[in-house]
Backbone as JSON Lines, residues from 0, in Angstrom:
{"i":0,"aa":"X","n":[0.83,-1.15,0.0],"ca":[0.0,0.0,0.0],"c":[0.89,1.24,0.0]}
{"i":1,"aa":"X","n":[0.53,2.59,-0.6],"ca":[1.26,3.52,-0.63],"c":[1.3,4.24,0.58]}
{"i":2,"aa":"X","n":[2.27,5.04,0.95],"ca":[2.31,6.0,2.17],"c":[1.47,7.04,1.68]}
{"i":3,"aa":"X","n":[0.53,7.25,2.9],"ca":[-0.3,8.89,2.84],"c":[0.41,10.01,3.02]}
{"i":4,"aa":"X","n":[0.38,10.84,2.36],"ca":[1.13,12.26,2.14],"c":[0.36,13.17,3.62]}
{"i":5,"aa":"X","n":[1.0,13.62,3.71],"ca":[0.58,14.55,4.88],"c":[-0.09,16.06,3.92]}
{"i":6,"aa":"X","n":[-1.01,16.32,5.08],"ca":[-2.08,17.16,4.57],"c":[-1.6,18.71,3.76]}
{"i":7,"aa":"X","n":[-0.64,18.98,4.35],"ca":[0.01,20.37,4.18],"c":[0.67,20.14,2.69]}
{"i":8,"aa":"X","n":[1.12,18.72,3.0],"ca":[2.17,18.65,1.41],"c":[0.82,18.47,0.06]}
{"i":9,"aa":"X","n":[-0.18,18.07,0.35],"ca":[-1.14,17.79,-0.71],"c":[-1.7,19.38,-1.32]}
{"i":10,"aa":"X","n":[-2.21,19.91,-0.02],"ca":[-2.06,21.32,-0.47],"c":[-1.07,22.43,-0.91]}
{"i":11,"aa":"X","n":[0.48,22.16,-0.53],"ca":[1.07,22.55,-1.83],"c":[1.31,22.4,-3.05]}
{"i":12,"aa":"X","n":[0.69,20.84,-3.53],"ca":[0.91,20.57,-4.59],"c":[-0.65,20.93,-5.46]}
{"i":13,"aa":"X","n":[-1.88,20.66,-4.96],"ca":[-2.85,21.32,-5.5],"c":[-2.12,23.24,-5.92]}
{"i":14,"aa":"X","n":[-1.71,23.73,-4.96],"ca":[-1.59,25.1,-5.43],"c":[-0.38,25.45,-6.0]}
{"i":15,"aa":"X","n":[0.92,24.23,-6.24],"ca":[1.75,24.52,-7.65],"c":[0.68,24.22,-8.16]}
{"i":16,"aa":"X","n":[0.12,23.0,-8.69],"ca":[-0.57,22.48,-10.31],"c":[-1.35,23.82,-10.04]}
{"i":17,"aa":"X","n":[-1.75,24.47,-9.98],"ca":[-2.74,25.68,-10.47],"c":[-1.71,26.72,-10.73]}
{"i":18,"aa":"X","n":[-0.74,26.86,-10.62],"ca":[0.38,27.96,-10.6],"c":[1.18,27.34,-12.18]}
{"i":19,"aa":"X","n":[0.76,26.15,-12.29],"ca":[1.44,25.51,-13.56],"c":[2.55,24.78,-13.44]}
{"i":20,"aa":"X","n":[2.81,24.69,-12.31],"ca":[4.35,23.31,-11.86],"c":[3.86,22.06,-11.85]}
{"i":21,"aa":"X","n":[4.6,21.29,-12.04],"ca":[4.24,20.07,-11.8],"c":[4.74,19.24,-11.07]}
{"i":22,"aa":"X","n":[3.63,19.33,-9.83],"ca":[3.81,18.15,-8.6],"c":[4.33,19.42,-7.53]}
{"i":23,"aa":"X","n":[4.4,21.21,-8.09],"ca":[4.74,21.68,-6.73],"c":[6.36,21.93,-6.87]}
{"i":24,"aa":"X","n":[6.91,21.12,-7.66],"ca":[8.97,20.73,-7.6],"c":[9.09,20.6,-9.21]}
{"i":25,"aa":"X","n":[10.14,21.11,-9.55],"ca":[10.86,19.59,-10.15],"c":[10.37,20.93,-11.88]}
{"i":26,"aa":"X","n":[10.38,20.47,-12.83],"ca":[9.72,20.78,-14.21],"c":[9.02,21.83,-13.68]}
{"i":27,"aa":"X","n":[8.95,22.97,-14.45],"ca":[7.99,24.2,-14.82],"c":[7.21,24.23,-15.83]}
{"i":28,"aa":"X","n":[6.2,24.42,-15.84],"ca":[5.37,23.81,-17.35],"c":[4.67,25.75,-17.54]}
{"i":29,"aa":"X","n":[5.09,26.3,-18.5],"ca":[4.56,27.38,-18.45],"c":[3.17,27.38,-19.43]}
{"i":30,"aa":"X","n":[2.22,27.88,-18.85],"ca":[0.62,27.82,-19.47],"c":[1.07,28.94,-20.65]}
{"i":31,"aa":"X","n":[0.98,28.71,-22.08],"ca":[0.59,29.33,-22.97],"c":[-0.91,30.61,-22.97]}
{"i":32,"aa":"X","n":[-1.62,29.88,-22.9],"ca":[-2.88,30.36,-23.04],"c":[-2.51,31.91,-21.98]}
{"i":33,"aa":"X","n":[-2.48,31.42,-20.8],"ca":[-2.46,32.54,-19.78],"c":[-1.09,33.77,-20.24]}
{"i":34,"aa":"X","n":[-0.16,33.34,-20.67],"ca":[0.89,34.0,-20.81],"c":[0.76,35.0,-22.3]}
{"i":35,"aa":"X","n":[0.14,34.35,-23.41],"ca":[-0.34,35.06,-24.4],"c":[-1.79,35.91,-23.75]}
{"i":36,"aa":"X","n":[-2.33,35.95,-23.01],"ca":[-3.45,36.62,-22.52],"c":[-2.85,37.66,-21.69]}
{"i":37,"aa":"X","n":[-2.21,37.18,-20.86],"ca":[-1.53,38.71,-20.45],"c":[-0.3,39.21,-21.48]}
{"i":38,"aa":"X","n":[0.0,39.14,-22.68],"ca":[1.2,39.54,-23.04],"c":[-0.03,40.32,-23.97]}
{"i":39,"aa":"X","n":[-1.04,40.08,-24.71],"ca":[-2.33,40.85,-25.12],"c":[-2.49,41.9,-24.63]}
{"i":40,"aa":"X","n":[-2.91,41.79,-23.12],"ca":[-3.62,43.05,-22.51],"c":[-2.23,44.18,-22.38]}
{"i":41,"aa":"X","n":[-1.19,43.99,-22.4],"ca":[0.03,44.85,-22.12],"c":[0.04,45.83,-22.95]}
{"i":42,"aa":"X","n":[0.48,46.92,-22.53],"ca":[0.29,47.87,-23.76],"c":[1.98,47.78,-24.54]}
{"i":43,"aa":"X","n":[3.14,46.75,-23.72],"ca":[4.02,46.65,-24.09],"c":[3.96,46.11,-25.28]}
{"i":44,"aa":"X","n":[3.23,45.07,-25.5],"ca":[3.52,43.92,-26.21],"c":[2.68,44.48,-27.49]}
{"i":45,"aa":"X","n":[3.91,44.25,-28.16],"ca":[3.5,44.73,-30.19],"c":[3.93,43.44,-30.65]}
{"i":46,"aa":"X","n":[3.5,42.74,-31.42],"ca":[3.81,41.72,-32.73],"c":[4.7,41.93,-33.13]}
{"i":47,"aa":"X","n":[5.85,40.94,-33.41],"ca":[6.99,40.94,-34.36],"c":[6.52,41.49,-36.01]}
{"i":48,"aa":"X","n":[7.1,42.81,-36.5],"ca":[6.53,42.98,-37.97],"c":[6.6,41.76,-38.9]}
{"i":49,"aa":"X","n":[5.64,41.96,-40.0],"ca":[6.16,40.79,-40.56],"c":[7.03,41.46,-41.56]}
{"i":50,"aa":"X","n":[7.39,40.23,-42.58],"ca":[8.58,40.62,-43.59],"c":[7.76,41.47,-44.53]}
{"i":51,"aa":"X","n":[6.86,41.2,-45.38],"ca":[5.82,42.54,-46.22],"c":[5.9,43.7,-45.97]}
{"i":52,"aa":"X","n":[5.59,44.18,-44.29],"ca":[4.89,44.97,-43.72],"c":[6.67,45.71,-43.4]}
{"i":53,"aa":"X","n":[8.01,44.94,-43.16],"ca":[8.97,45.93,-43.0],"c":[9.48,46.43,-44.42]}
{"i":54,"aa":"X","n":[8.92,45.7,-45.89],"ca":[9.34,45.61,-46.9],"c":[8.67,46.83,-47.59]}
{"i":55,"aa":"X","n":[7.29,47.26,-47.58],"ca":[6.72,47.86,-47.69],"c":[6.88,49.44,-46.84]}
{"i":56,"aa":"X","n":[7.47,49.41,-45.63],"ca":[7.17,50.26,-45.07],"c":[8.75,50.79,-44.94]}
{"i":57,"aa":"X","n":[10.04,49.96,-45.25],"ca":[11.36,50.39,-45.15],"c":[12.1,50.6,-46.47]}
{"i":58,"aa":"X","n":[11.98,49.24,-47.51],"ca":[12.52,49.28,-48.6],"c":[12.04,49.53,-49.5]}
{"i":59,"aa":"X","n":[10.37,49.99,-49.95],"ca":[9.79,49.93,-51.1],"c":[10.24,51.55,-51.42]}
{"i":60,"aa":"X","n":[10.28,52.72,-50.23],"ca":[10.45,53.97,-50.49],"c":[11.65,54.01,-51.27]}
{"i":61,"aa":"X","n":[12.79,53.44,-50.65],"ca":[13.68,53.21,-51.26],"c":[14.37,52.96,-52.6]}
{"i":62,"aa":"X","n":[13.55,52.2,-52.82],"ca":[13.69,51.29,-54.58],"c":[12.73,52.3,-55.18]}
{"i":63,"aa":"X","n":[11.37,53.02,-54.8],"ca":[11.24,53.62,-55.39],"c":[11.44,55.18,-55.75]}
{"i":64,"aa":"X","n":[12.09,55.82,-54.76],"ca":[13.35,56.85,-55.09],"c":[14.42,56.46,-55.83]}
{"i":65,"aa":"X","n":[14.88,55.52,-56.06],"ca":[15.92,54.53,-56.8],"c":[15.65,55.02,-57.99]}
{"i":66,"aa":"X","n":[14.63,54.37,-58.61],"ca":[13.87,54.27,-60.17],"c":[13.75,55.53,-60.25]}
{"i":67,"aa":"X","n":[13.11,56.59,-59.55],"ca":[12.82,57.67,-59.6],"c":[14.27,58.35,-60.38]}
{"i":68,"aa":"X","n":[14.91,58.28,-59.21],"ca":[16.62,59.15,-60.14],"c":[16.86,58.51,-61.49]}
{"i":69,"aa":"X","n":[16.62,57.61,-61.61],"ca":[17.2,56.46,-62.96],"c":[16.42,56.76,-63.99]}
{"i":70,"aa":"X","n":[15.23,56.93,-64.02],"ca":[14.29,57.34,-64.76],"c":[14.61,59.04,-65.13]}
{"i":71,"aa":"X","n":[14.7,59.82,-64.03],"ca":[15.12,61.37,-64.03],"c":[16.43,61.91,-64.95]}
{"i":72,"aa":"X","n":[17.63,60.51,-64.69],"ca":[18.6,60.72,-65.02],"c":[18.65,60.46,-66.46]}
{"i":73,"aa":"X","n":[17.81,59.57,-67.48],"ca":[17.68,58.97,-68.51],"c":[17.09,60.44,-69.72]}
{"i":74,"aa":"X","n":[16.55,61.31,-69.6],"ca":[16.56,62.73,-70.04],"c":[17.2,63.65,-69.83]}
{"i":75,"aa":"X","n":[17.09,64.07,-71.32],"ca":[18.12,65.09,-70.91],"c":[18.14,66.8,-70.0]}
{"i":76,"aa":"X","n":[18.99,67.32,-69.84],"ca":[19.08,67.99,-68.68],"c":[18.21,69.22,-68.69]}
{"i":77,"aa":"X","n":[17.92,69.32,-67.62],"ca":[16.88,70.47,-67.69],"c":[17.19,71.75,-68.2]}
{"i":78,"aa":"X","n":[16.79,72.73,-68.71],"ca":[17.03,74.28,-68.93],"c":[17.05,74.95,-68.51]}
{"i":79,"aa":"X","n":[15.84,74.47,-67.23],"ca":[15.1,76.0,-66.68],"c":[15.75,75.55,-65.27]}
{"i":80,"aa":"X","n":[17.2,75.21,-64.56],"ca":[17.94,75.4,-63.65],"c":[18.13,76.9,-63.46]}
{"i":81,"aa":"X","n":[18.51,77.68,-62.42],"ca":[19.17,78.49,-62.05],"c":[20.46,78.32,-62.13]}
{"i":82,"aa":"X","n":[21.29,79.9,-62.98],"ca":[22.6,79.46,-63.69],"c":[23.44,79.98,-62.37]}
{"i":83,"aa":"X","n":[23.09,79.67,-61.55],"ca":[24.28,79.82,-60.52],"c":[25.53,79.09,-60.27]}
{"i":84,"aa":"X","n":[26.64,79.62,-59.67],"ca":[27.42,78.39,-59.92],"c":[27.4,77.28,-58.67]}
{"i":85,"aa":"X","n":[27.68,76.08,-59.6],"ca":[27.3,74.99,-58.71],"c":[26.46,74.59,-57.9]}
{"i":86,"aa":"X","n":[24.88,75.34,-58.55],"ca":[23.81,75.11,-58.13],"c":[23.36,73.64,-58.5]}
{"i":87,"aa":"X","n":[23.91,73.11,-59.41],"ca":[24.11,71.54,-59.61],"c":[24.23,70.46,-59.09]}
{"i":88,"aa":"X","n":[25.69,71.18,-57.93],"ca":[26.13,70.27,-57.18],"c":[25.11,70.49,-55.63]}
{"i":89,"aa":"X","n":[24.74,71.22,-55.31],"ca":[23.72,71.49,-54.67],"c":[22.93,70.5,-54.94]}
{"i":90,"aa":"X","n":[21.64,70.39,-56.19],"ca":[20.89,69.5,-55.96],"c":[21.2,68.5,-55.71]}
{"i":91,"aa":"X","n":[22.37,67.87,-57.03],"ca":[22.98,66.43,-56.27],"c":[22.63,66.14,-54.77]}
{"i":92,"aa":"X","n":[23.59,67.14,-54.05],"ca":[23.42,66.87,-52.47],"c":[22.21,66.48,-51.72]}
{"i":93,"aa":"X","n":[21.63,67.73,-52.41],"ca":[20.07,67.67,-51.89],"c":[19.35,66.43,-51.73]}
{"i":94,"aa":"X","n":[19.77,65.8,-53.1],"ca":[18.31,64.5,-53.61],"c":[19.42,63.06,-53.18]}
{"i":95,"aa":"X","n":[20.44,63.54,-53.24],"ca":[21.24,62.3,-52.56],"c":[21.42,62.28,-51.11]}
{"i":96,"aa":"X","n":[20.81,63.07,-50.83],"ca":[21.15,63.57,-49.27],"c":[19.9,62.72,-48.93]}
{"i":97,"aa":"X","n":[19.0,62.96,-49.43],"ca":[17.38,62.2,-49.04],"c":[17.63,60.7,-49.68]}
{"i":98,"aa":"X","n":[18.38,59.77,-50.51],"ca":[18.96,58.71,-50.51],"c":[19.51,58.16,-49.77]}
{"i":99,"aa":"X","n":[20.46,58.78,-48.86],"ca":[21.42,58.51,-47.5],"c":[20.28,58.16,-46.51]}
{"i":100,"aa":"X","n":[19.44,59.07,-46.72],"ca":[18.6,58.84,-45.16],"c":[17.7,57.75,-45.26]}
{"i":101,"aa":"X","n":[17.33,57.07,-46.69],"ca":[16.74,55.98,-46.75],"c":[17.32,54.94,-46.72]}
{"i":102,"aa":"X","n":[18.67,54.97,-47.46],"ca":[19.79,53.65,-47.07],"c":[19.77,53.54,-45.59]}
{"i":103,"aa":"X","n":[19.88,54.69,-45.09],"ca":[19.76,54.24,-43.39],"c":[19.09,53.64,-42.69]}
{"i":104,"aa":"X","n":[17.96,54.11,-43.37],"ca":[16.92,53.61,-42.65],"c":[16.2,52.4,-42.82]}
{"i":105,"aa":"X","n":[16.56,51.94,-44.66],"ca":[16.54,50.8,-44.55],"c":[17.18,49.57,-43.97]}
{"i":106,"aa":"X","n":[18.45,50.31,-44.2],"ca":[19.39,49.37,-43.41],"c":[19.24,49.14,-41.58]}
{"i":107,"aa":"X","n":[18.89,50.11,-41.08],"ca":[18.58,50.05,-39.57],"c":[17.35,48.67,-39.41]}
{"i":108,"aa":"X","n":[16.52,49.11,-40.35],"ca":[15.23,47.96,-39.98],"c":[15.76,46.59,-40.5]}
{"i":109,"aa":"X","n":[16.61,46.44,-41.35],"ca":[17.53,44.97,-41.36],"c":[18.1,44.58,-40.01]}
{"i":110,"aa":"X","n":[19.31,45.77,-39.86],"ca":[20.21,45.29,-38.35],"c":[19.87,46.03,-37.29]}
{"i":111,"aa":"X","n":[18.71,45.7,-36.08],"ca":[18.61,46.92,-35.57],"c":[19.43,47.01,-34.64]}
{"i":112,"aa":"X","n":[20.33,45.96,-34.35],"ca":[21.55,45.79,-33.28],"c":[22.46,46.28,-33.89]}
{"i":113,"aa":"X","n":[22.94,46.44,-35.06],"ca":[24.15,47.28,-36.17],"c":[24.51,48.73,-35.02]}
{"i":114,"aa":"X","n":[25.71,48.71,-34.46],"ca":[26.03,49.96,-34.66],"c":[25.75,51.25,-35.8]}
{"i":115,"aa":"X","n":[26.37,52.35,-34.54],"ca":[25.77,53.59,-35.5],"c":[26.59,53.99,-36.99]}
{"i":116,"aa":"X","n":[27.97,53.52,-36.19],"ca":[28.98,53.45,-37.23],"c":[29.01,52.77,-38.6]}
{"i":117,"aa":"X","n":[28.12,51.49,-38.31],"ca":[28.19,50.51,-39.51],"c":[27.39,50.92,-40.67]}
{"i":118,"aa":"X","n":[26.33,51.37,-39.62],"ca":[24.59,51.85,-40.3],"c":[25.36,52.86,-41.21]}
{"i":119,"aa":"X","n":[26.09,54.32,-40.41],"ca":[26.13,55.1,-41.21],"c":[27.28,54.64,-42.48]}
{"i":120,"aa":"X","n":[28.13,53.93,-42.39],"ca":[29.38,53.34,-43.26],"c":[28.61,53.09,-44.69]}
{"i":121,"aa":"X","n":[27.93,51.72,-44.29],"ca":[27.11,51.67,-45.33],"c":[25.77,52.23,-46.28]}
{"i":122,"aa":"X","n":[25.6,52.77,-45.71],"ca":[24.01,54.02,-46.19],"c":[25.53,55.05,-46.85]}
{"i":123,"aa":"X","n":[26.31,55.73,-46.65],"ca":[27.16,56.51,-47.27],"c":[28.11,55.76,-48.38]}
{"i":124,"aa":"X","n":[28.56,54.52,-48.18],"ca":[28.92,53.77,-48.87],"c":[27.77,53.65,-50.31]}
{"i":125,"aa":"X","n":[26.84,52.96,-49.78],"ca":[25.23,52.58,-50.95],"c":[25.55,53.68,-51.47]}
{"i":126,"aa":"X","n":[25.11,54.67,-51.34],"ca":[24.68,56.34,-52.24],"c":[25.66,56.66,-53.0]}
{"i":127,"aa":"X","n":[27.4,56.61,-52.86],"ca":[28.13,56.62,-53.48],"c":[28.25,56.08,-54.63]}
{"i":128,"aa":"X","n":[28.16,54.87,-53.89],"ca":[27.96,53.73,-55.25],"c":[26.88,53.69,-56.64]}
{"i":129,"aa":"X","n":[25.38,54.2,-55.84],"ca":[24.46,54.7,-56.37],"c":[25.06,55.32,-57.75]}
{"i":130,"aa":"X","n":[25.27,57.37,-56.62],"ca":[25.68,58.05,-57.54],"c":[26.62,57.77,-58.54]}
{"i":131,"aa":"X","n":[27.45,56.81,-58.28],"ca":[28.45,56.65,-59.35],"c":[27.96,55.29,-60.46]}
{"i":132,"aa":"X","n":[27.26,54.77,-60.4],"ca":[26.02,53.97,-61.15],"c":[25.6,55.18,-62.13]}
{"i":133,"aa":"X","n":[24.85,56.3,-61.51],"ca":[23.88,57.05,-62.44],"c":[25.35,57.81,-63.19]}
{"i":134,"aa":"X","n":[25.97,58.3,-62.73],"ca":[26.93,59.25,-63.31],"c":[27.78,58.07,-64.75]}
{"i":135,"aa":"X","n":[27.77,56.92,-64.55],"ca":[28.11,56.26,-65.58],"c":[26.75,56.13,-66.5]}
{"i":136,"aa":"X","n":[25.68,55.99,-66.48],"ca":[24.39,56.01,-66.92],"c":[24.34,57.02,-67.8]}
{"i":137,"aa":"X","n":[24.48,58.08,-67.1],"ca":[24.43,59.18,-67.91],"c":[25.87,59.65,-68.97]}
{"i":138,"aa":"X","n":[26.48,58.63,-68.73],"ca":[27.41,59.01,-69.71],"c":[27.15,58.41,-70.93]}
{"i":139,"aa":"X","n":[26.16,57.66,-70.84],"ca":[25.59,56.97,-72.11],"c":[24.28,57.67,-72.77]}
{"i":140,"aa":"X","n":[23.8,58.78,-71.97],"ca":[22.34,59.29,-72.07],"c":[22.68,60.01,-73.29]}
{"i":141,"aa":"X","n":[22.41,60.64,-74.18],"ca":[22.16,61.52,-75.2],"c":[22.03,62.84,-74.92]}
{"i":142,"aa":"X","n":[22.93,63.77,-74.49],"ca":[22.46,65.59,-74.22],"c":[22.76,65.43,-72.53]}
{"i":143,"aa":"X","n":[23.83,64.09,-71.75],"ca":[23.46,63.9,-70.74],"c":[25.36,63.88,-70.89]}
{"i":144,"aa":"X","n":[25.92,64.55,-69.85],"ca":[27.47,64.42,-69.31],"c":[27.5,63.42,-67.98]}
{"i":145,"aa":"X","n":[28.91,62.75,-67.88],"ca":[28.98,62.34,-66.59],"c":[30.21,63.3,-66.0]}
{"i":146,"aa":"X","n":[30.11,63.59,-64.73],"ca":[30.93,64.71,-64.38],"c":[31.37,63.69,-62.42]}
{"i":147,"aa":"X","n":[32.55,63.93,-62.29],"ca":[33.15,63.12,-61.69],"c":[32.85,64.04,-60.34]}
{"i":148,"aa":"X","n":[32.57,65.24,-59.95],"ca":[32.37,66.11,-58.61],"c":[30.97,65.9,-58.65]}
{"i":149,"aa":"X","n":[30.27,65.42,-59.82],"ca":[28.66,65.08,-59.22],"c":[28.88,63.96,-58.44]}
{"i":150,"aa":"X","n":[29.68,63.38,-58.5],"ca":[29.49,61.7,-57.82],"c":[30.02,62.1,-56.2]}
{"i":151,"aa":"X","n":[31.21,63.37,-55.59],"ca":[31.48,63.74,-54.82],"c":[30.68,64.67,-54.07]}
{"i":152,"aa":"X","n":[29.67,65.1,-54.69],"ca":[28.78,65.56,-54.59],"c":[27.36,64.89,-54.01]}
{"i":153,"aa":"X","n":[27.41,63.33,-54.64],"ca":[26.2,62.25,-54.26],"c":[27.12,62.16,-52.74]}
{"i":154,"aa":"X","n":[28.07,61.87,-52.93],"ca":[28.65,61.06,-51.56],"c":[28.33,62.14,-50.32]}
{"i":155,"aa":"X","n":[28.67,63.34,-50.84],"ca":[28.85,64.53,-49.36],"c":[27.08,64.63,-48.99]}
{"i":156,"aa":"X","n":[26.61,64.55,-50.22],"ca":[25.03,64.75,-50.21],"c":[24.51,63.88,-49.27]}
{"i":157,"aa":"X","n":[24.82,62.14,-49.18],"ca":[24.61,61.02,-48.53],"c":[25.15,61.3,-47.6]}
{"i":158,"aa":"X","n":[26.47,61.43,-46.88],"ca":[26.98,61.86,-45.58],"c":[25.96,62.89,-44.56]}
{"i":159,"aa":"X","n":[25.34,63.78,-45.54],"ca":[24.58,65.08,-44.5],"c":[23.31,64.51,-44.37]}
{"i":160,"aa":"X","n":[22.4,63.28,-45.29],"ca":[21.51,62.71,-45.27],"c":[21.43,61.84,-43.97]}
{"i":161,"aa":"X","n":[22.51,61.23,-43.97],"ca":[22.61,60.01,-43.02],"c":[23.3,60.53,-41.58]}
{"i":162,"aa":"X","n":[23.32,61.92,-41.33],"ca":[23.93,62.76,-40.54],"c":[22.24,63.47,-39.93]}
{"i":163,"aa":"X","n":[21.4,63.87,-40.89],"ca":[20.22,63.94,-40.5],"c":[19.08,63.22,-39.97]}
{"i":164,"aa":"X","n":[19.7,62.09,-40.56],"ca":[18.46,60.69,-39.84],"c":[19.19,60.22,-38.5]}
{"i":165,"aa":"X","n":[20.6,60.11,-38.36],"ca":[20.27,59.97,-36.68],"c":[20.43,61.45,-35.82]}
{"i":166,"aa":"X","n":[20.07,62.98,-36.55],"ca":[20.22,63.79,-35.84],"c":[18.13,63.68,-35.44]}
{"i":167,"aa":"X","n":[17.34,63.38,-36.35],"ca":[15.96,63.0,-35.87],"c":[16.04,61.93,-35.09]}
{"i":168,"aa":"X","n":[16.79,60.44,-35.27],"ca":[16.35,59.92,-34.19],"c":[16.95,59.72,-32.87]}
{"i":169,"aa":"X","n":[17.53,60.74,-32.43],"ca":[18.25,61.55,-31.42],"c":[17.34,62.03,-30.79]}
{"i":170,"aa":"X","n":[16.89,63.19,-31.66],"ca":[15.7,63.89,-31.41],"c":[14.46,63.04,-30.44]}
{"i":171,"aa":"X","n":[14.02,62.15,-31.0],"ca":[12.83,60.97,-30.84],"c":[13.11,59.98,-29.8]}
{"i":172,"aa":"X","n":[14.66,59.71,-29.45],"ca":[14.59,59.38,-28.32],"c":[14.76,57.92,-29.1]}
{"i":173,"aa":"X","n":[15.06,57.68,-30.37],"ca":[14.93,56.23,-30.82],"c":[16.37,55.97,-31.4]}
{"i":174,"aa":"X","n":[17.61,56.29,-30.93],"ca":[18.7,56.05,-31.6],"c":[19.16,54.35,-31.17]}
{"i":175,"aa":"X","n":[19.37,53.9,-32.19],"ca":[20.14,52.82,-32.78],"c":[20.78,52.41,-31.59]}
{"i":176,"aa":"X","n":[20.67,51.28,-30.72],"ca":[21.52,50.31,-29.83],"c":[22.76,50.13,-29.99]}
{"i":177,"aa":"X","n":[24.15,50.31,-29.77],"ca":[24.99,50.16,-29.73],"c":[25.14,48.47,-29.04]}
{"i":178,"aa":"X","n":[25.66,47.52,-30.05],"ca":[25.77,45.64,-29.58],"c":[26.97,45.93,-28.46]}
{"i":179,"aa":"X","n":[26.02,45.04,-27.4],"ca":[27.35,44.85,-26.19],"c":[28.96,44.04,-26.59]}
{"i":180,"aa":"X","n":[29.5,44.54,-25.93],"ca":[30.77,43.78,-26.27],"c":[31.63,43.41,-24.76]}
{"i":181,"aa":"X","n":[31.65,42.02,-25.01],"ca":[32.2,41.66,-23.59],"c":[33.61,41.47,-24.14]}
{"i":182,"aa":"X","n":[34.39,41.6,-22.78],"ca":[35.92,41.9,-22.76],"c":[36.36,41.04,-21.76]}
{"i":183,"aa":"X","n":[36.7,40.13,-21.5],"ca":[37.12,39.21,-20.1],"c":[36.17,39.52,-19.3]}
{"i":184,"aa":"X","n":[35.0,38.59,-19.18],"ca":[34.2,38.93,-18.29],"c":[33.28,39.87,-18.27]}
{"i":185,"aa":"X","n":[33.22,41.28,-18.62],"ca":[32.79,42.67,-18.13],"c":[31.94,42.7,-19.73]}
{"i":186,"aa":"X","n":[30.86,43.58,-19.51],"ca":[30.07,44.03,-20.49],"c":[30.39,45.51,-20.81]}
{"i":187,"aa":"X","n":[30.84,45.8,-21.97],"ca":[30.88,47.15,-22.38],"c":[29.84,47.35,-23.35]}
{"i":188,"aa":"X","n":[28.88,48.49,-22.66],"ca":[28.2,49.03,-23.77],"c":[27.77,50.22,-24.29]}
């Protein structure tokens, strides 16, 4: 015959199994149901984005400012500029400057653990490369020059771009995580 449990021990184990242990000791069995019900009511708890919804909302602006210049760049040059000098290289800056800040930003919603350094490396890196894509493009266009300070021009443009997107998310209180780095032991972050 089995030994009777003493009264006190039966009632701790009725009130683990309702707590979700099993037997009171030993294994933790965590209740789903209850844990997604309070992770619901939290005002913490947001859904992992899905891939569409970061694709749509990070990289589509992107690709389609992309096409936008490529398409822009494929005619020939406008007339009705202001003949100032190096009002040229100005726009460059300008419209590559708003390129930088989307490489960034696309790239942030890829790595959001990426340093600030990397983020900005590459978003200034991309735009360069960009600009120097279109500036060969247009050396093929018809009524269209490629000029080698426009492409220095994309790059400085991308630098002040990607100089502006983490001077907003500075601003916002949402700057980019710096990844811990442990050193013998110790966490630097």
């Amino acid at each position: 015959m089995w030994p009777k449990t003493p009264p006190a021990r039966r009632a701790s184990d009725a009130a683990g199994r309702r707590r979700g242990f099993e037997g009171g000791r030993g294994k933790v069995e965590v209740r789903k149901d209850i844990a997604d019900a309070r992770d619901r009511r939290s005002s913490v708890f947001r859904p992992p984005p899905s891939a569409p919804r970061l694709f749509f909302y990070y990289w589509l602006p992107l690709i389609a400012y992309c096409a936008l210049i490529v398409i822009q760049s494929h005619y020939p040059a406008p007339e009705s500029i202001p003949r100032l000098p190096y009002f040229d290289k100005l726009l460059h800056a300008g419209g590559y400057g708003l390129l930088g800040l989307l490489f960034c930003r696309a790239y942030r919603s890829g790595w959001p653990g990426a340093s600030i350094r990397s983020l900005a490396r590459y978003a200034v890196l991309s735009t360069a490369l960009f600009g120097l894509s279109d500036e060969i493009h247009q050396s093929f266009v018809v009524f269209r020059t490629a000029d080698s300070w426009d492409v220095l021009a994309d790059a400085i443009g991308g630098a002040i771009g990607v100089g502006f997107y983490f001077m907003l998310l500075s601003a916002a209180g949402l700057r980019p995580s710096t990844p811990k780095r442990i050193d013998k032991g110790r966490v630097f972050g």
